[in-house]
C-alpha positions in Angstrom: 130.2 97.1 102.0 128.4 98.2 105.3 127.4 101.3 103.9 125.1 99.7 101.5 123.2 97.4 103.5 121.8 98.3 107.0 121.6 96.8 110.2 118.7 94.4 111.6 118.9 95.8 115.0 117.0 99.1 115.0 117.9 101.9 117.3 116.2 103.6 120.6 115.5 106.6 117.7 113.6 104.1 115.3 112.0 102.7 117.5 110.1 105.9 119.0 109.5 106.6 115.3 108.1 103.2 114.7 105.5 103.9 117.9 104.5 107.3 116.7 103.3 105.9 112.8 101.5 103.0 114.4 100.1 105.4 117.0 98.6 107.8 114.7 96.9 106.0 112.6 94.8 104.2 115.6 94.5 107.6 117.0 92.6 108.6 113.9 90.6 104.8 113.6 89.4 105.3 117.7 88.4 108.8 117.0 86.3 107.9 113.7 88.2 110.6 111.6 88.8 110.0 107.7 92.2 108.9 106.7 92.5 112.1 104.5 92.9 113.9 108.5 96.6 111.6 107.9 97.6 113.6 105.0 97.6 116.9 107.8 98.3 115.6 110.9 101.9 113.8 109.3 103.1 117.5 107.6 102.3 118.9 111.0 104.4 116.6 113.0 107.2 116.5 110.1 107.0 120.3 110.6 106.5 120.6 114.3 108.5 117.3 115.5 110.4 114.7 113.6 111.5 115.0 109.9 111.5 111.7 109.5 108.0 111.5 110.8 106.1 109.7 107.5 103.1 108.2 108.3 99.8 110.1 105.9 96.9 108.3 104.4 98.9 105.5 102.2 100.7 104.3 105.5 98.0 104.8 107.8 95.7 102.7 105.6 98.0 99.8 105.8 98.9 99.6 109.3 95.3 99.8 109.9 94.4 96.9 107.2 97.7 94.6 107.9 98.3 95.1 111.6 95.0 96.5 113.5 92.2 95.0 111.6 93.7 91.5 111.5 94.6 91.6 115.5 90.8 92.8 115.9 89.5 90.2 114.5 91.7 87.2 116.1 90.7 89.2 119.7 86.7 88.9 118.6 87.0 85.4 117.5 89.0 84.4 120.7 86.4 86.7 122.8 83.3 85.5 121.2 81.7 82.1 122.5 81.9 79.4 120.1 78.8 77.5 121.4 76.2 76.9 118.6 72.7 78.0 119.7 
């Protein structure tokens, strides 16, 4: 039965994989490159670095729409004064 169903916990592995596909894709946002740079960059690393490494312009367009862009917005709303001129 275990072999069909994984764990919750994730390992040190997944983790450092986890960071890297996050990383990228603000990388690219910070630099102002197009998301179609993804597509490249992720075959390089795949090649170069980590097999597992899958993080092109599909992935990188949802981290950036689900996890940064929200977070940005939540830090401008905190930062912003809400005093009414």
């Amino acid at each position: 039965m275990e072999q069909f169903f994984q764990s919750s916990s994730f390992a040190n592995t997944e983790k450092q994989l986890a960071l890297g596909e996050g990383l990228f894709p603000f990388h690219t946002i910070n630099h102002n490159q197009s998301l179609r740079s993804m597509d490249c960059t992720s075959q390089i690393i795949k090649t170069l670095k980590d097999k597992k490494f899958a993080c092109a312009r599909t992935k990188s367009d949802a981290i950036i729409c689900n996890v940064f862009s929200p977070y940005s917005f939540l830090q401008c709303i905190l930062i912003l004064p809400t005093t009414k001129i």
